[in-house]
C-alpha positions as CSV (number, residue, x, y, z in Angstrom):
1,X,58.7,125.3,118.3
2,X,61.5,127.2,116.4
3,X,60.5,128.6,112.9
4,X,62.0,128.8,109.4
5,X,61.4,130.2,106.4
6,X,61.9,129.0,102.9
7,X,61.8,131.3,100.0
8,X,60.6,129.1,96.7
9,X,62.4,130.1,93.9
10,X,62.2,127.3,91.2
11,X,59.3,129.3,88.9
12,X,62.2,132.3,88.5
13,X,65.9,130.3,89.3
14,X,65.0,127.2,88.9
15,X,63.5,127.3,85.5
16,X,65.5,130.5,84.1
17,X,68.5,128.9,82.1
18,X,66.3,125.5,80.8
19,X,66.6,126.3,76.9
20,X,63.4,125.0,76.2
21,X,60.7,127.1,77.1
22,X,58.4,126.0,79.4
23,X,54.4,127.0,78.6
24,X,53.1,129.7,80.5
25,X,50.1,127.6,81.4
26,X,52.9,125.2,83.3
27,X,54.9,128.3,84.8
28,X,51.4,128.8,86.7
29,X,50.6,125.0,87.2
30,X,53.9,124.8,89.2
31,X,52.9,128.1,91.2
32,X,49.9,126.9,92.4
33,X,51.3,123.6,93.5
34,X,53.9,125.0,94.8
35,X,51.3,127.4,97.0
36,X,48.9,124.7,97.8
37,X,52.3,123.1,99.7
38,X,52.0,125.7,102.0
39,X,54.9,128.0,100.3
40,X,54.0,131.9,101.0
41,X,56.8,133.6,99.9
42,X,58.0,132.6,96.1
43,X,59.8,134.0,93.4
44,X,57.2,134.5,90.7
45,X,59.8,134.8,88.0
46,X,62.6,138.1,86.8
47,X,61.8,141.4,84.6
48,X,64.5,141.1,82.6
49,X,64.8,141.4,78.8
50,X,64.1,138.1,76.9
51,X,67.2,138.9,75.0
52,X,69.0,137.6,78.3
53,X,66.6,135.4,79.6
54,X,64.3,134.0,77.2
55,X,62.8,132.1,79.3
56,X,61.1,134.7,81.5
57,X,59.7,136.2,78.9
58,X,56.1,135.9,79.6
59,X,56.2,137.1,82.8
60,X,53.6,139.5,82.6
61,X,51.3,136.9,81.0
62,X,52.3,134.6,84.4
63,X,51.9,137.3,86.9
64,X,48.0,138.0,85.4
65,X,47.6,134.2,85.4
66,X,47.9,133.1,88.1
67,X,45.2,135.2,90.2
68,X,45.4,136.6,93.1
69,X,46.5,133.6,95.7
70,X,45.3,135.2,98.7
71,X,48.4,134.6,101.2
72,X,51.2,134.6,98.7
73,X,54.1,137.0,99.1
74,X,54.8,137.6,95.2
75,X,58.4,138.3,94.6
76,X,60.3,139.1,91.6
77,X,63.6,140.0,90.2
78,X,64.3,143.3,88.2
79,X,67.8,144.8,86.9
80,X,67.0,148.0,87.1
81,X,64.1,150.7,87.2
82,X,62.8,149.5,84.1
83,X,62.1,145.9,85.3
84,X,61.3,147.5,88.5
85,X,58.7,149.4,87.3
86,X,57.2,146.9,85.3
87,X,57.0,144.3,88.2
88,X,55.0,147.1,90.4
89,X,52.8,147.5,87.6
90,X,52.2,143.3,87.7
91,X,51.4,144.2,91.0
92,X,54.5,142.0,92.9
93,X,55.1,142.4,96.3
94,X,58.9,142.6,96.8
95,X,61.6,143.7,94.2
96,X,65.1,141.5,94.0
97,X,67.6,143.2,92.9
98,X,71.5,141.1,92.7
99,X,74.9,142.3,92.8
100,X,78.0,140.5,93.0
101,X,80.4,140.8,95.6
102,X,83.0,139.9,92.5
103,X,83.7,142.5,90.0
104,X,84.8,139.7,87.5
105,X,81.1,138.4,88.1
106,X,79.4,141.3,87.8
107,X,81.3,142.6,84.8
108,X,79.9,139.0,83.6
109,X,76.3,139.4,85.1
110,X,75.6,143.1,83.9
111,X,78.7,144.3,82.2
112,X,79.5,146.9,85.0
113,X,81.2,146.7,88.1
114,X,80.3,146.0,91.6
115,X,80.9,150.0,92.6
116,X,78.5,151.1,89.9
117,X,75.7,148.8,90.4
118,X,75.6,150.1,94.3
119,X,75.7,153.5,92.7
120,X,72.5,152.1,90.6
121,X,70.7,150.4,93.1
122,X,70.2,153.2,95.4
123,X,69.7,155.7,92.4
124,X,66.5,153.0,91.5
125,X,65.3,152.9,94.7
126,X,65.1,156.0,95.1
127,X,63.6,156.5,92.4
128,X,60.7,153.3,92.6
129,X,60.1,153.5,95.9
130,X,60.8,156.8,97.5
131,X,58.4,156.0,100.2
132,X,59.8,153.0,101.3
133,X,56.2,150.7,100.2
134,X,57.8,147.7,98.7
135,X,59.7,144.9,100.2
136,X,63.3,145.2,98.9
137,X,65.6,142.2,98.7
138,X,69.6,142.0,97.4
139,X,71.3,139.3,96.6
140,X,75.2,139.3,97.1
141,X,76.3,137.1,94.6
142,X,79.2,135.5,94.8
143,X,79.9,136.0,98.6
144,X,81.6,133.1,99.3
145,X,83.3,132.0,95.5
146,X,83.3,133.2,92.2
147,X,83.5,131.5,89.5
148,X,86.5,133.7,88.0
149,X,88.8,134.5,90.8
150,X,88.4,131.2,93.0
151,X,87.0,131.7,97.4
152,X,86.5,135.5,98.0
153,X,88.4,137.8,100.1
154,X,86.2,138.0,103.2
155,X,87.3,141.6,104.3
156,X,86.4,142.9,100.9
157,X,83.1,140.7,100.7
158,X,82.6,142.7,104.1
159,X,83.4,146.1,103.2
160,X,81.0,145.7,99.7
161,X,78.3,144.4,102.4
162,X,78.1,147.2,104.5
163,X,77.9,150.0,101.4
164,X,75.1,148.1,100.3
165,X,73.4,148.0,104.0
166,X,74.1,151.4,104.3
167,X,71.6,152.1,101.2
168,X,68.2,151.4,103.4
169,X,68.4,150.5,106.7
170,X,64.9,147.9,105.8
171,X,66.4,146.3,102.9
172,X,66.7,141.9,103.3
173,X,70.5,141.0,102.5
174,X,71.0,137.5,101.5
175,X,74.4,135.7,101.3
176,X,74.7,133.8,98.4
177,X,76.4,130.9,96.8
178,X,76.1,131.5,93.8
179,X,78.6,128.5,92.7
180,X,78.2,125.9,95.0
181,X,81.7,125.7,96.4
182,X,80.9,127.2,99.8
183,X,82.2,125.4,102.5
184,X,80.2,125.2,105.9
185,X,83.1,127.1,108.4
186,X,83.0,129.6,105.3
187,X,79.6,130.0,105.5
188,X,79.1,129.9,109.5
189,X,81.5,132.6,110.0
190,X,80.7,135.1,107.7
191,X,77.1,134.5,108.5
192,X,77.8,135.5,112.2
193,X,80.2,138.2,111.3
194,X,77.4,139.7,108.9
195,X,74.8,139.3,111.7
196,X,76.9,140.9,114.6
197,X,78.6,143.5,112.1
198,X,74.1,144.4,110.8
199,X,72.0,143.6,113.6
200,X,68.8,145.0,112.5
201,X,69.4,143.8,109.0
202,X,67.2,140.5,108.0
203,X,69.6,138.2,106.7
204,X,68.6,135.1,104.5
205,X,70.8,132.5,102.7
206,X,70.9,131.1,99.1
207,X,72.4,128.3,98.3
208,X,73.8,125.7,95.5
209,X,74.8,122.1,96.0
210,X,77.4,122.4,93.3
211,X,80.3,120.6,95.5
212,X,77.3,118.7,97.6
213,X,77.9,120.7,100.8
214,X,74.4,122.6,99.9
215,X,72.3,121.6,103.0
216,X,75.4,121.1,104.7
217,X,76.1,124.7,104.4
218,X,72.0,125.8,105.3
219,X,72.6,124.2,109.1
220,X,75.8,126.4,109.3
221,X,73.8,129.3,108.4
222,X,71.0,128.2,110.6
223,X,73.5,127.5,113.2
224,X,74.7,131.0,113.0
225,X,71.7,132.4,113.5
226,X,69.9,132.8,110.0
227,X,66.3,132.2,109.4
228,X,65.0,132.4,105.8
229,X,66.4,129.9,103.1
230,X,65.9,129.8,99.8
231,X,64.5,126.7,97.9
232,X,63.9,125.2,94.1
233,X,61.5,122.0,94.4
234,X,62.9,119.1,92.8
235,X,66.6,121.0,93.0
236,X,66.3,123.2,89.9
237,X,68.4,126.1,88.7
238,X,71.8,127.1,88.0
239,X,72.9,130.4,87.0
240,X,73.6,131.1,83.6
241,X,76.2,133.8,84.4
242,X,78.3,131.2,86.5
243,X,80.1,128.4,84.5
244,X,79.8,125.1,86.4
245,X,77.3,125.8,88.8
246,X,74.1,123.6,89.0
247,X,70.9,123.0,90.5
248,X,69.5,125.0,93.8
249,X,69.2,123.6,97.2
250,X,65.8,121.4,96.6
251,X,62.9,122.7,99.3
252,X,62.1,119.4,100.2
253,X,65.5,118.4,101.3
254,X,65.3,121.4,103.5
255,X,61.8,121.0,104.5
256,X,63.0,117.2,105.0
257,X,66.0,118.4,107.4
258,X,64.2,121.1,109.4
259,X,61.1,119.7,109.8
260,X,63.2,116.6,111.3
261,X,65.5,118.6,113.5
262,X,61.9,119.8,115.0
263,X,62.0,122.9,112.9
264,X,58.7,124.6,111.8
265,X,58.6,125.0,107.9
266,X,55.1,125.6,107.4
267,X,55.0,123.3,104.9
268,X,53.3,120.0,103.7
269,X,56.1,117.8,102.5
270,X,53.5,115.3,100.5
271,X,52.2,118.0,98.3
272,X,55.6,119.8,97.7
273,X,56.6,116.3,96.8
274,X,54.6,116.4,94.5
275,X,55.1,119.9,93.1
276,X,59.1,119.0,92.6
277,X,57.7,115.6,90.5
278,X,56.0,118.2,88.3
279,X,59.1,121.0,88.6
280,X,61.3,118.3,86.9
281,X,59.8,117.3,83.8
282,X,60.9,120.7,83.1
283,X,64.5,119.6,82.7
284,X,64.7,115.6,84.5
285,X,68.3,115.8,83.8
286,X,69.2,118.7,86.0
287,X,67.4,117.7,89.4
288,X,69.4,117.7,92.3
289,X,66.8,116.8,94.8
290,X,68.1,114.0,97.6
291,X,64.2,113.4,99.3
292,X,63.0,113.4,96.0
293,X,65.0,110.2,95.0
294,X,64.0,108.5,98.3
295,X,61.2,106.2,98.3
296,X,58.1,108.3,98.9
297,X,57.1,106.4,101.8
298,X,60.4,106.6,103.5
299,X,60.3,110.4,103.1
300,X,57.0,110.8,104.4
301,X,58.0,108.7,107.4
302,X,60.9,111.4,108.6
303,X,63.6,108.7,108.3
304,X,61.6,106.1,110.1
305,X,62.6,102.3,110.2
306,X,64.9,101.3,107.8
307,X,64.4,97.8,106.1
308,X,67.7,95.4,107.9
309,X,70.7,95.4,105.7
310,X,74.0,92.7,105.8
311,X,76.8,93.4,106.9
């Protein structure tokens, strides 16, 4: 049976602009459902000043929390070495760092552009991780659309690609969507130039459902050849440095896809079900989630039966 990965990322994107701060006690709650689903790799949160993001400001308070969870891949995202160092001293297993392909995003993001936050990011690693010990992800912002100069050049989104690559030849690249407004061919094709252009690179996709193509623009990826997705149960997130954009791609609408194309998730879709119910109390208004508005037995039937309708 083929195999996918999803990457949960609600506890850090999916809860990261909702104004009202959510109780640390909660942040965990969500964790451990989210984990008891099956989920092993997960965004725990970001290390980033609460200045920027209040709402990941108890992040060492969630990290010490939520216990060890034997099994769990703990990811987190970090700025620069400062949050980088911080996170290793949480003890989290794999470092995110973002830069967008889109100077006019970047500038937006971290006040700097693209250029200088390559010139950054291997000035950090090389700094917090000189022997190579930690899992390092990027995320290329903005590879398909920004939100500031409309669908992105695809030569230049290539060219900014392979300096980054060309940083550590371990590091996990993942195309992003930042906005929403991807388009499947988009995505398809630069997936498979990125994979024939880096073949020993690992490759994952995020993705927004902005302009409702979200899962749309997954099976294109997948298609194409890429394995690891990133997820926000019950559809959470949005980034606050992109005007427009909403929720993330909900796990259980990819779970719900895969698992019915005969795809191995490695996940049980009752309990994250149930873990998405919980996620969007957060912020009910903002959930994007399409399994999660189907009735629950229908769901858990994998598009069984459907009652007769008229014509």
């Amino acid at each position: 049976m083929s195999k996918v990965e999803i990457v949960e990322v609600a506890p850090r994107d999916g809860l990261q602009n909702i104004a009202s701060f959510v109780p640390t006690a909660a942040k965990i709650q969500l964790i451990h459902k989210l984990v008891d689903a099956g989920v092993t790799r997960m965004e725990i949160g970001s290390f980033v000043s609460p200045k920027a993001i209040p709402q990941m400001a108890d992040m060492d308070e969630v990290v010490a929390g939520m216990g060890q969870l034997p099994g769990l891949h703990k990811v987190a995202l970090v700025p620069n070495g400062k949050g980088a160092r911080r996170a290793i001293e949480a003890g989290i297993d794999e470092l995110i760092f973002v830069i967008s392909m889109s100077d006019a995003h970047n500038m937006s993001n971290v006040r700097r552009p693209t250029a200088a936050s390559i010139d950054d990011l291997a000035a950090t690693l090389a700094e917090v991780d000189p022997e190579r010990r930690l899992t390092v992800r990027i995320g290329l912002a903005t590879s398909f659309h920004c939100p500031f100069v409309g669908t992105m050049d695809e030569e230049a989104v290539m060219a900014t690609i392979a300096r980054i690559a060309a940083i550590r030849d371990d590091i996990e690249l993942t195309l992003a969507d930042t906005t929403g407004m991807a388009l499947p061919d988009h995505v398809g094709r630069l997936a498979q130039r990125c994979l024939s252009a880096f073949p020993q690179t690992r490759w994952s996709f995020h993705g927004h459902d902005t302009a409702g193509f979200g899962i749309a623009n997954v099976l294109a990826a997948y298609q194409a050849g890429i394995r690891s997705f990133d997820g926000a149960a019950g559809g959470l997130g949005g980034c606050p440095f992109a005007p427009g954009a909403t929720g993330n791609i909900a796990s259980e609408d990819l779970v719900y896809m895969f698992e019915r194309m005969g795809v191995s998730t490695g996940i049980d879709l009752a309990k994250l079900l149930d873990a998405a119910a919980f996620a969007v109390t957060f912020a009910p208004d903002t959930t994007g989630s399409h399994v999660l508005a189907m009735p629950r037995e229908r769901a858990l039937a994998g598009g069984g039966p459907a009652a007769a309708c008229a014509a």
